[in-house]
PDB file of N, CA, C and O in Angstrom:
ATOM      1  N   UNK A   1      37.455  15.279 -43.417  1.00  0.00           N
ATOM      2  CA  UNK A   1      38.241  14.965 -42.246  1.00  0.00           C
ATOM      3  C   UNK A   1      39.583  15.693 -42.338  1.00  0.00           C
ATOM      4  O   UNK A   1      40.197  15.939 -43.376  1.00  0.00           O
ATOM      5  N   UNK A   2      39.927  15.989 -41.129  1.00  0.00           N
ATOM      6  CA  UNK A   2      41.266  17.287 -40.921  1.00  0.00           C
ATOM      7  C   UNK A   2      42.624  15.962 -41.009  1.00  0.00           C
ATOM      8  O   UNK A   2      42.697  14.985 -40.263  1.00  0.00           O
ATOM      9  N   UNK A   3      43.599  16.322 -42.159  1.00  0.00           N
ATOM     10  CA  UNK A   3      44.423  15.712 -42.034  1.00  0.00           C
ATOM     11  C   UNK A   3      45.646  15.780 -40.562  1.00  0.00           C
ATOM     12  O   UNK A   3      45.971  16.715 -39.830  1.00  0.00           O
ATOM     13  N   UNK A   4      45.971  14.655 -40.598  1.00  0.00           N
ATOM     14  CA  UNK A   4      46.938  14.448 -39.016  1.00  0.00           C
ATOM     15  C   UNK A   4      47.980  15.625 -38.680  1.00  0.00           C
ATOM     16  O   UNK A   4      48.330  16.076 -39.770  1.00  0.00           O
ATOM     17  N   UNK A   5      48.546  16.232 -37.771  1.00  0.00           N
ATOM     18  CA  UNK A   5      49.593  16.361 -37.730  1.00  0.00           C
ATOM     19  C   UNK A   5      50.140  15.223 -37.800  1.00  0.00           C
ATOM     20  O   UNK A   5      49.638  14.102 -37.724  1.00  0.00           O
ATOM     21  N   UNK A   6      52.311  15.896 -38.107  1.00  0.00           N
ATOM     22  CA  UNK A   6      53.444  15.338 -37.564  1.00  0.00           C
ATOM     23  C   UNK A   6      53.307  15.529 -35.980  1.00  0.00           C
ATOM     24  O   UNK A   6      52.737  16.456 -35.405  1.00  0.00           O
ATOM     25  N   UNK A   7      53.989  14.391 -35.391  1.00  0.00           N
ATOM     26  CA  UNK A   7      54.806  14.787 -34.023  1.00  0.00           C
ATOM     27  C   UNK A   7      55.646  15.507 -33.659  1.00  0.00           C
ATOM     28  O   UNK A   7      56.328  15.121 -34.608  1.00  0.00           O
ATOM     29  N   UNK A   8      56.153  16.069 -33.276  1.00  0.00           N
ATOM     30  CA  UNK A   8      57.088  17.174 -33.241  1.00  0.00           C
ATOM     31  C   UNK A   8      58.630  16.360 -33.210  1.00  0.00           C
ATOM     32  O   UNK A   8      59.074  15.268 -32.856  1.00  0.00           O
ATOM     33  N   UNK A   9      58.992  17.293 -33.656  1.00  0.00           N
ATOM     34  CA  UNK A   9      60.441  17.087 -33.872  1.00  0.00           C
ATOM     35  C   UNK A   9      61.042  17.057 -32.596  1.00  0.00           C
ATOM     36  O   UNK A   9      60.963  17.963 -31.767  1.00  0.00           O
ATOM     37  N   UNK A  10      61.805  15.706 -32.424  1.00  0.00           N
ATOM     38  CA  UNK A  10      63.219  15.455 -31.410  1.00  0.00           C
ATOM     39  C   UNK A  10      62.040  14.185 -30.191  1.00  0.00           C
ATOM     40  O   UNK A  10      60.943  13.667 -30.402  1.00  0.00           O
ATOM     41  N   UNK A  11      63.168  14.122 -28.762  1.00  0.00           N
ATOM     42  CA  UNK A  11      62.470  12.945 -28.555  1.00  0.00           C
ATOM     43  C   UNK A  11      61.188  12.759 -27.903  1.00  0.00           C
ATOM     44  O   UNK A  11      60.922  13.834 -27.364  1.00  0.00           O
ATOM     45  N   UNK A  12      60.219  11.876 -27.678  1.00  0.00           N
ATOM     46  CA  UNK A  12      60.787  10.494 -27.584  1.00  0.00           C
ATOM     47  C   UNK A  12      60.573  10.149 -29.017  1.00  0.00           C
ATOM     48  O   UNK A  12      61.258   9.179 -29.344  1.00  0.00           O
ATOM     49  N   UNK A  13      59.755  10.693 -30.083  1.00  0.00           N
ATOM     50  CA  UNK A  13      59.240  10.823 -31.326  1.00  0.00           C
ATOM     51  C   UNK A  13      60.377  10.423 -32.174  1.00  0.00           C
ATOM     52  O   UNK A  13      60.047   9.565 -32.992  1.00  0.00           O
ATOM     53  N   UNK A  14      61.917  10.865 -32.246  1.00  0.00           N
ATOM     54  CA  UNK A  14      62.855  10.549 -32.854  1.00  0.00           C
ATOM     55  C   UNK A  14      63.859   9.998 -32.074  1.00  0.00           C
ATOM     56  O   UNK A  14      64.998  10.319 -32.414  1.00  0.00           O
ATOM     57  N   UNK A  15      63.736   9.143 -30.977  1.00  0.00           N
ATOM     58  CA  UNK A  15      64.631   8.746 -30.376  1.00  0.00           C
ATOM     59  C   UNK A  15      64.267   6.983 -30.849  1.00  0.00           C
ATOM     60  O   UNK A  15      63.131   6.529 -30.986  1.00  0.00           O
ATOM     61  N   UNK A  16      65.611   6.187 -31.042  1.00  0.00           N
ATOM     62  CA  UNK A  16      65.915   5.006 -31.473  1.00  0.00           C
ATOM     63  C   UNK A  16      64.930   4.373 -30.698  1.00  0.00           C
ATOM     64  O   UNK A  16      64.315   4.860 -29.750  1.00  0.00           O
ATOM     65  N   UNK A  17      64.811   3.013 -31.278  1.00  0.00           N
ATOM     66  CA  UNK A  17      63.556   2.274 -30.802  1.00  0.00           C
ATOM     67  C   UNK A  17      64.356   1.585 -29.385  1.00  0.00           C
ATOM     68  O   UNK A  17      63.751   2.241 -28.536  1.00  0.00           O
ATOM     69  N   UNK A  18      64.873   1.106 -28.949  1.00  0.00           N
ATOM     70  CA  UNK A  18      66.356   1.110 -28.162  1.00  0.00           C
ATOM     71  C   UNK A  18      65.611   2.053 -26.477  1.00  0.00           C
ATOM     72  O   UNK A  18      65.404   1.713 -25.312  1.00  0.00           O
ATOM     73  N   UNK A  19      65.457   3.196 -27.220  1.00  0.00           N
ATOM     74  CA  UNK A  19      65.744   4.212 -26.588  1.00  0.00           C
ATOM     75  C   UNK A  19      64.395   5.125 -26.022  1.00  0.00           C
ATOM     76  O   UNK A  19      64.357   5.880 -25.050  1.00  0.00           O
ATOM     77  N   UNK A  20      63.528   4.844 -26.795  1.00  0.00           N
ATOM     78  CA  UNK A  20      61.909   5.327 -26.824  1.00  0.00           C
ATOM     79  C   UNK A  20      61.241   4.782 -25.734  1.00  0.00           C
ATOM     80  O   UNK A  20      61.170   3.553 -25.696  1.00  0.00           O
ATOM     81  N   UNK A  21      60.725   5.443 -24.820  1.00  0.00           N
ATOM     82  CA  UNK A  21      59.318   4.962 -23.825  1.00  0.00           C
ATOM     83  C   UNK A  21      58.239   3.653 -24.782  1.00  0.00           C
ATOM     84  O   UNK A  21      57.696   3.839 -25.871  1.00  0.00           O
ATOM     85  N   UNK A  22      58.217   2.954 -24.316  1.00  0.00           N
ATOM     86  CA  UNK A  22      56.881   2.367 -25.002  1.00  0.00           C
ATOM     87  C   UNK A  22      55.876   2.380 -24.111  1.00  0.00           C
ATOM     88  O   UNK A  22      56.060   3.187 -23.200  1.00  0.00           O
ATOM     89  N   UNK A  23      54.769   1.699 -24.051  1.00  0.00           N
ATOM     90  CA  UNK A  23      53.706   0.732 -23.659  1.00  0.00           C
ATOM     91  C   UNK A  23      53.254  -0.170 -24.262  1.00  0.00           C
ATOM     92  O   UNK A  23      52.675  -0.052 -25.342  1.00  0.00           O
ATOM     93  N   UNK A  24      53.494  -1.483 -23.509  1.00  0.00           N
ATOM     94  CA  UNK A  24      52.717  -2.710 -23.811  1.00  0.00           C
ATOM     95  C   UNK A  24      51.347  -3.231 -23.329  1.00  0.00           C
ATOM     96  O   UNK A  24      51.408  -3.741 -22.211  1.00  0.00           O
ATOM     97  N   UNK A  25      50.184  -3.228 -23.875  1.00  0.00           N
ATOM     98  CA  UNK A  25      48.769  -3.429 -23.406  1.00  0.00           C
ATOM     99  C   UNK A  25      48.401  -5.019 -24.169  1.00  0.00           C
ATOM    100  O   UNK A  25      48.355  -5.287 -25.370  1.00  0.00           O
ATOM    101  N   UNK A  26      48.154  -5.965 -22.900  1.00  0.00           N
ATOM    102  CA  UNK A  26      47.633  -6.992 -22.972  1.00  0.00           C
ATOM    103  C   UNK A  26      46.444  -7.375 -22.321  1.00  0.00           C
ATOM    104  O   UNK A  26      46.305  -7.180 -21.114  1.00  0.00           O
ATOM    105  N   UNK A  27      45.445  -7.981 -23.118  1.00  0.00           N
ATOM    106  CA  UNK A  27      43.830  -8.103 -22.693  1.00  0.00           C
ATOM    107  C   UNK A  27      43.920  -9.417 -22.850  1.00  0.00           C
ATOM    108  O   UNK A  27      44.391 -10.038 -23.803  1.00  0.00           O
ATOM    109  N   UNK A  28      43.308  -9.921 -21.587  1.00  0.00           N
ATOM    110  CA  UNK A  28      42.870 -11.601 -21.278  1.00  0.00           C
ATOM    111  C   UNK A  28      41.523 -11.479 -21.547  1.00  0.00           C
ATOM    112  O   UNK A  28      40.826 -10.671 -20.933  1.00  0.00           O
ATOM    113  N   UNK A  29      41.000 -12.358 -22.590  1.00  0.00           N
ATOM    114  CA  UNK A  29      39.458 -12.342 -23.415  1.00  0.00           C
ATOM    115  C   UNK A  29      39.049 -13.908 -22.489  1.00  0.00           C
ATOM    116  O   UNK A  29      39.708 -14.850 -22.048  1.00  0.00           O
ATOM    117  N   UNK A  30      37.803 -13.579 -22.516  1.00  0.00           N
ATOM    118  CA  UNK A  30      36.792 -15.025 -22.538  1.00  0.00           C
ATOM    119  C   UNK A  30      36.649 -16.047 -23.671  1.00  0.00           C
ATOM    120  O   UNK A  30      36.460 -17.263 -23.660  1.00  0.00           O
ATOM    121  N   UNK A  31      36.827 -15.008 -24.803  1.00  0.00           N
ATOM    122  CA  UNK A  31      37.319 -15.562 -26.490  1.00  0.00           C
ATOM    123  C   UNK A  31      37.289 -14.947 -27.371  1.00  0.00           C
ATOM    124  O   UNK A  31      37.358 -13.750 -27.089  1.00  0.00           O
ATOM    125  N   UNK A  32      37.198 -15.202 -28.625  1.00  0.00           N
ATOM    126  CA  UNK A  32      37.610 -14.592 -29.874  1.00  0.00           C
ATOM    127  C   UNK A  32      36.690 -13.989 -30.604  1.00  0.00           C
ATOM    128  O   UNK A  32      36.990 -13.439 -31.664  1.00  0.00           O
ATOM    129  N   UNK A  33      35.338 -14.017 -30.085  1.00  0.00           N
ATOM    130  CA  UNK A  33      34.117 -13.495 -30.604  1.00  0.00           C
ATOM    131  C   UNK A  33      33.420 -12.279 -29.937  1.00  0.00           C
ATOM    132  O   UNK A  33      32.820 -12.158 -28.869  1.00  0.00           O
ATOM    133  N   UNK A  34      33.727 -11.377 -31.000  1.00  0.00           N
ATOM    134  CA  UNK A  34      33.594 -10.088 -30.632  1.00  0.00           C
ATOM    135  C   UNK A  34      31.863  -9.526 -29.719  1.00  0.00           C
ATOM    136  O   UNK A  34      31.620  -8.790 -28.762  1.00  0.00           O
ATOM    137  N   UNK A  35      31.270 -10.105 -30.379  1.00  0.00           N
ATOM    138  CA  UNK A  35      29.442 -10.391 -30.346  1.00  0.00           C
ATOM    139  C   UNK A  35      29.377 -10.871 -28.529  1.00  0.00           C
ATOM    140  O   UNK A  35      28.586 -10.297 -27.779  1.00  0.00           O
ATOM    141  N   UNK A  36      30.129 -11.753 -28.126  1.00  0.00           N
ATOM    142  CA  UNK A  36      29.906 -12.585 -27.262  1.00  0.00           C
ATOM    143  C   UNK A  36      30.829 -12.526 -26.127  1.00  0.00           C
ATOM    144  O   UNK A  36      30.376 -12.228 -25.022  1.00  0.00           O
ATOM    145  N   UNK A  37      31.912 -12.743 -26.259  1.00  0.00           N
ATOM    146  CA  UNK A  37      33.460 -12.810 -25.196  1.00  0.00           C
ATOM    147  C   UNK A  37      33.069 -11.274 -24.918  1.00  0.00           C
ATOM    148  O   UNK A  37      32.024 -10.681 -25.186  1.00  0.00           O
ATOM    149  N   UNK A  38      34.218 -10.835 -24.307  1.00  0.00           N
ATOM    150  CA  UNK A  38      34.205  -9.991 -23.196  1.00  0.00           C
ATOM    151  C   UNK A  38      35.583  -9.679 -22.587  1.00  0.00           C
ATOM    152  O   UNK A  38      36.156 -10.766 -22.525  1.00  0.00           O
ATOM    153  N   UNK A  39      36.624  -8.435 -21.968  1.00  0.00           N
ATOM    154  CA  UNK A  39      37.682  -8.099 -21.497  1.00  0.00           C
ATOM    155  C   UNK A  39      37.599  -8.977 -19.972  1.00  0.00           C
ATOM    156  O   UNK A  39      36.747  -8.665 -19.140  1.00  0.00           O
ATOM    157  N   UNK A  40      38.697 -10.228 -19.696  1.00  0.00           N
ATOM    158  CA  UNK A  40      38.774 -10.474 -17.910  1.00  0.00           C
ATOM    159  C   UNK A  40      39.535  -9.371 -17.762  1.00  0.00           C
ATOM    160  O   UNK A  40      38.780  -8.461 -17.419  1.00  0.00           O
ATOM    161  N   UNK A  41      40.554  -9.021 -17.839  1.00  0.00           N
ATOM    162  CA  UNK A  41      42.087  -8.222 -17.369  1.00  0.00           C
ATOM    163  C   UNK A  41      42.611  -7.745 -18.523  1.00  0.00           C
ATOM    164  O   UNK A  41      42.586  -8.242 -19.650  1.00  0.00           O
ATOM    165  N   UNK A  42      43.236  -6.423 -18.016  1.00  0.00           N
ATOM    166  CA  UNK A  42      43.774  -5.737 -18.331  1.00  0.00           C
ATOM    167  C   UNK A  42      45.492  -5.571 -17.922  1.00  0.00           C
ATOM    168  O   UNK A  42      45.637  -5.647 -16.702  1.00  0.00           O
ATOM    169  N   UNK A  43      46.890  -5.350 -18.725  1.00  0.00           N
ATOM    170  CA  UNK A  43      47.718  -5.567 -18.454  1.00  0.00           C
ATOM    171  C   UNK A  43      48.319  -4.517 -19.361  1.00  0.00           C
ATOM    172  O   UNK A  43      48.005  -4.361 -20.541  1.00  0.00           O
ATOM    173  N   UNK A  44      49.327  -3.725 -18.608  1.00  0.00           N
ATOM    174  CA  UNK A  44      49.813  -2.485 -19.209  1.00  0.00           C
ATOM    175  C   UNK A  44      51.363  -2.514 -18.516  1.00  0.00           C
ATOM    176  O   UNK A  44      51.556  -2.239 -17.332  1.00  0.00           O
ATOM    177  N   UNK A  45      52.548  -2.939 -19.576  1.00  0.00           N
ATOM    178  CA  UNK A  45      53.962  -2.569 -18.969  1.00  0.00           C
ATOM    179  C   UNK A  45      54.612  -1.257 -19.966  1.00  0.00           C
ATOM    180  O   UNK A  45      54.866  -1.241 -21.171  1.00  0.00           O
ATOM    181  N   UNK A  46      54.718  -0.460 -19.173  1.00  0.00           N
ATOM    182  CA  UNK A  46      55.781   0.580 -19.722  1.00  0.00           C
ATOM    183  C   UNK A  46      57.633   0.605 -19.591  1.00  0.00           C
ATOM    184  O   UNK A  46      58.160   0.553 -18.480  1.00  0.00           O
ATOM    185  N   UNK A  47      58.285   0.672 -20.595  1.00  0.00           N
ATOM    186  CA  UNK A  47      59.261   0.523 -20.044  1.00  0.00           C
ATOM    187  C   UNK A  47      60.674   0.988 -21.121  1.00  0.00           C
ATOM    188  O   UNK A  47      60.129   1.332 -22.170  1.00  0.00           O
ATOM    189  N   UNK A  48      61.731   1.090 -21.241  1.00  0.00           N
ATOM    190  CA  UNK A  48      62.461   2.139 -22.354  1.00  0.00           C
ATOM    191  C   UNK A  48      63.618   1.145 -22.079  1.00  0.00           C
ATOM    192  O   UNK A  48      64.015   0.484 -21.119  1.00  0.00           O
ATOM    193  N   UNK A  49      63.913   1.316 -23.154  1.00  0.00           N
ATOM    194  CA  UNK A  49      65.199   0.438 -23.310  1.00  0.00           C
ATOM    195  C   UNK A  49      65.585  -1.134 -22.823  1.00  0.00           C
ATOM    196  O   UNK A  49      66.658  -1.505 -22.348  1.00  0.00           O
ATOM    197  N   UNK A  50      64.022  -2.176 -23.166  1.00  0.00           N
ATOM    198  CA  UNK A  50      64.190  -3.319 -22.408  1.00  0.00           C
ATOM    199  C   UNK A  50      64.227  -2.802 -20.781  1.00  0.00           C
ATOM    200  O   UNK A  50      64.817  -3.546 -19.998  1.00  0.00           O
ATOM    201  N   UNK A  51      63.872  -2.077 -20.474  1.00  0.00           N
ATOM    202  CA  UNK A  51      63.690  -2.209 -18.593  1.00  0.00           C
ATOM    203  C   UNK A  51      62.253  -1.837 -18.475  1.00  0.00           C
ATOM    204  O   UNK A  51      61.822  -1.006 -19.275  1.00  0.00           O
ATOM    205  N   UNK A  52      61.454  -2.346 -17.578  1.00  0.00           N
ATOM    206  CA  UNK A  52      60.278  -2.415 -17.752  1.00  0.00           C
ATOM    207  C   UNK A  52      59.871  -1.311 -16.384  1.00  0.00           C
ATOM    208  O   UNK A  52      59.928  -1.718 -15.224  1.00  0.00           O
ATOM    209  N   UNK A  53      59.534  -0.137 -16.671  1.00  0.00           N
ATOM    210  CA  UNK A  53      59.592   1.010 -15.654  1.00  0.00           C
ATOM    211  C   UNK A  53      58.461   1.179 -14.364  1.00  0.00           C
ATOM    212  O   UNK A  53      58.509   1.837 -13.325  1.00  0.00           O
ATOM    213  N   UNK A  54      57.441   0.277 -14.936  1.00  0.00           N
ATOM    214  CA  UNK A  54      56.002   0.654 -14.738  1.00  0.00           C
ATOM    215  C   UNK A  54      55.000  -0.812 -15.080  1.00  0.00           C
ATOM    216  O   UNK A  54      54.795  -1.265 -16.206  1.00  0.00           O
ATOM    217  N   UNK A  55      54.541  -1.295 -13.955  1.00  0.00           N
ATOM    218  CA  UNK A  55      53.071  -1.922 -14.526  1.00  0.00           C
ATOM    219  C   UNK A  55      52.080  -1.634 -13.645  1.00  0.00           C
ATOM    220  O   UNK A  55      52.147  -0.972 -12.609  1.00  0.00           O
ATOM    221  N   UNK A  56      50.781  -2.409 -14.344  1.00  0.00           N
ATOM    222  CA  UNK A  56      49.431  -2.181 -14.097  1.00  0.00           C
ATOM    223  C   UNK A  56      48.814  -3.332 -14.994  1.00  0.00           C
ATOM    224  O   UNK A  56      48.899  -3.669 -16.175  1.00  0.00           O
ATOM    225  N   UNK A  57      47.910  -3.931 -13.441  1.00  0.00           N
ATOM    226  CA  UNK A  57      47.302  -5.290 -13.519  1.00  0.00           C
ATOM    227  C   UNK A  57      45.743  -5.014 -13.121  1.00  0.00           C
ATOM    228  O   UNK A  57      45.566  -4.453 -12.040  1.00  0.00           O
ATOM    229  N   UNK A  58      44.816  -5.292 -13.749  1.00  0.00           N
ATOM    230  CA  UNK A  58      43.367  -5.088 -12.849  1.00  0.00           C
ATOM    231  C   UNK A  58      42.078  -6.167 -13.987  1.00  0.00           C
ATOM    232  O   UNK A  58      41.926  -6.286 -15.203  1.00  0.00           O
ATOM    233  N   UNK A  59      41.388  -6.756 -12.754  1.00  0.00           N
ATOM    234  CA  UNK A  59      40.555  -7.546 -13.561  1.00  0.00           C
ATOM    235  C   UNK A  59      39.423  -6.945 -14.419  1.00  0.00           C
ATOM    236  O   UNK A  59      39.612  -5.730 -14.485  1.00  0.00           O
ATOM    237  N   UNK A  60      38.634  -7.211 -14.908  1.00  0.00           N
ATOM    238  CA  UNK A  60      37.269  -6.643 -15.646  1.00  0.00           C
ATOM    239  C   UNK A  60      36.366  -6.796 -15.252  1.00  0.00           C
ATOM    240  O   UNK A  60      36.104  -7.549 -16.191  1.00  0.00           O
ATOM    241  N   UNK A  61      35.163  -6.829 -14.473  1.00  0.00           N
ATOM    242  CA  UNK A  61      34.189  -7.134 -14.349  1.00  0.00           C
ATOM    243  C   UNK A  61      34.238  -8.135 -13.481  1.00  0.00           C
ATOM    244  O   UNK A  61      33.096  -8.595 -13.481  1.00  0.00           O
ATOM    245  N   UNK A  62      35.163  -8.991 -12.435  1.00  0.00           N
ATOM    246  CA  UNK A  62      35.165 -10.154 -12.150  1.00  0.00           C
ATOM    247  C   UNK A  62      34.162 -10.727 -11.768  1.00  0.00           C
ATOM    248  O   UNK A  62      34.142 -11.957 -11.783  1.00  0.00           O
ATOM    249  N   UNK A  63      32.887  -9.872 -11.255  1.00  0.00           N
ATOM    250  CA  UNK A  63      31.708 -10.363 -10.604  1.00  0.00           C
ATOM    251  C   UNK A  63      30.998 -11.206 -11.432  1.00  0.00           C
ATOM    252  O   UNK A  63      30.632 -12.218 -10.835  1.00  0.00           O
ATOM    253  N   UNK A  64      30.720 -11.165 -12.418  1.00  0.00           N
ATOM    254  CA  UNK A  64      29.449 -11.871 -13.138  1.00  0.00           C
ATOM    255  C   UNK A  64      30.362 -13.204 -13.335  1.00  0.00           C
ATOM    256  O   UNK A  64      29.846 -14.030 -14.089  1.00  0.00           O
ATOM    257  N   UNK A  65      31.242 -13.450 -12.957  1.00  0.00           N
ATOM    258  CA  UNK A  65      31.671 -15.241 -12.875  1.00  0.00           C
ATOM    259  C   UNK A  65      31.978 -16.106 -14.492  1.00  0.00           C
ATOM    260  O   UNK A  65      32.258 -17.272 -14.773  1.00  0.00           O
ATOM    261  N   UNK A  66      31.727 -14.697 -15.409  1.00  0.00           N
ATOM    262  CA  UNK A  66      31.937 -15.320 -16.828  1.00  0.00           C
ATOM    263  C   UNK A  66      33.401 -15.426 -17.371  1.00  0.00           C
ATOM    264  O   UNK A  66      33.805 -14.697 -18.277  1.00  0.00           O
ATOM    265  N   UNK A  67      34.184 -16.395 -16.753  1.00  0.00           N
ATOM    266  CA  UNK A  67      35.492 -16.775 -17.508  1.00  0.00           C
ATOM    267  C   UNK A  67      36.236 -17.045 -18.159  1.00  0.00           C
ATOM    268  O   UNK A  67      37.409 -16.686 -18.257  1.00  0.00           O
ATOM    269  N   UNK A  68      35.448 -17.948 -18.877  1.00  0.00           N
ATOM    270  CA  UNK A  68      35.333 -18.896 -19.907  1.00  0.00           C
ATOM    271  C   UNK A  68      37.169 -19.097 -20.423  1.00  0.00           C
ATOM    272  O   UNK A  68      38.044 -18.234 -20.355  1.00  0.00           O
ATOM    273  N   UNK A  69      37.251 -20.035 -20.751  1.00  0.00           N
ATOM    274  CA  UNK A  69      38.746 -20.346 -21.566  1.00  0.00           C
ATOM    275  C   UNK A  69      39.425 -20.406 -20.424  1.00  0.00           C
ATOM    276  O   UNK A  69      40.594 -20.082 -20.634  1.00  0.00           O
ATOM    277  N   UNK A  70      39.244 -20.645 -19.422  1.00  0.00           N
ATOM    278  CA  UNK A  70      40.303 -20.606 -17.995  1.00  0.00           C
ATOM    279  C   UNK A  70      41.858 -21.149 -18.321  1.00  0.00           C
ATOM    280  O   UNK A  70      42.931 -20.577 -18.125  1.00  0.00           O
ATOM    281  N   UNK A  71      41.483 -22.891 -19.076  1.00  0.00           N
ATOM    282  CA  UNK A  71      42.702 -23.530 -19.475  1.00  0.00           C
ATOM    283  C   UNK A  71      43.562 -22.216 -20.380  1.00  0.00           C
ATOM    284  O   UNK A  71      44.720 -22.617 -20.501  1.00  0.00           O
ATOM    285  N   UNK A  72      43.468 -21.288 -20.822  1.00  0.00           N
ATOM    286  CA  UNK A  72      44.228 -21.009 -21.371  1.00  0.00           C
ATOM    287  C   UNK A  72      44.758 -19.241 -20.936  1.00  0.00           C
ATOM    288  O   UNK A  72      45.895 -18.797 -21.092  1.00  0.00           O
ATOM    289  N   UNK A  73      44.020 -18.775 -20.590  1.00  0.00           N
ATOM    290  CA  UNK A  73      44.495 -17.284 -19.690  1.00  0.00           C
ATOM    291  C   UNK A  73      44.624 -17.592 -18.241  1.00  0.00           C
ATOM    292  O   UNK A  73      45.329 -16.756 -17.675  1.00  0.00           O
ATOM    293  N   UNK A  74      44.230 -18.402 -17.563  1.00  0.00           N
ATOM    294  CA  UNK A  74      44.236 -19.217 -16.336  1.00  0.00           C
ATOM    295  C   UNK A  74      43.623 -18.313 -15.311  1.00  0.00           C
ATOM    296  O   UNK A  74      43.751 -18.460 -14.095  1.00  0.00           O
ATOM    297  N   UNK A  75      42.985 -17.420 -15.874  1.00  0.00           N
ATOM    298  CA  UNK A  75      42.103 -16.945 -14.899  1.00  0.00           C
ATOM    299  C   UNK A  75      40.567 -17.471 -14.580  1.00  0.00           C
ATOM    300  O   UNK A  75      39.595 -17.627 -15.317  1.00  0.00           O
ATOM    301  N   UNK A  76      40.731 -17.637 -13.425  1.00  0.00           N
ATOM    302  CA  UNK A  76      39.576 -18.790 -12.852  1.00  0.00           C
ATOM    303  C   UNK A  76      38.766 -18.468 -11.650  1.00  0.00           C
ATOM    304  O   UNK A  76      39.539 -18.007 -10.811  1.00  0.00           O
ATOM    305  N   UNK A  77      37.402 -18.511 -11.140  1.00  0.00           N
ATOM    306  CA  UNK A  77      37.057 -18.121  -9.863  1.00  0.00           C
ATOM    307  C   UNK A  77      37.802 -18.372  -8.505  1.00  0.00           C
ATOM    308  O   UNK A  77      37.331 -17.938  -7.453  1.00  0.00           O
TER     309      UNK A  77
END
């Protein structure tokens, strides 16, 4: 296997964490079992310096009605 590059030198790669673009990706599960559960939603905020620049919300599959765990991601039919 081919070892990694570095990132290149300067930003966003060396810019303070403060200061760096991120993305945050959050997945609402049916549950904790990989075999079985399943992705409801998908949740993606981008944003630099504590300001949140950018989101994106979209369900998974909503058709097949499999929710499961509602009480706790509160996504429900």
């Amino acid at each position: 296997m081919a070892e990694a590059e570095a990132p290149p030198a300067g930003p966003p790669w060396d810019s303070p964490i403060g200061e760096a673009p991120l993305v945050v990706v959050d997945l609402e599960m049916t549950g904790l079992r990989v075999q079985e559960d399943r992705v409801l939603e998908l949740c993606l905020e981008r944003g630099v310096g504590g300001r949140v620049e950018d989101k994106l919300s979209s369900l998974v599959r909503p058709e097949d009605r499999a929710f499961g765990n509602a009480h706790i991601h509160g996504i429900d039919p």
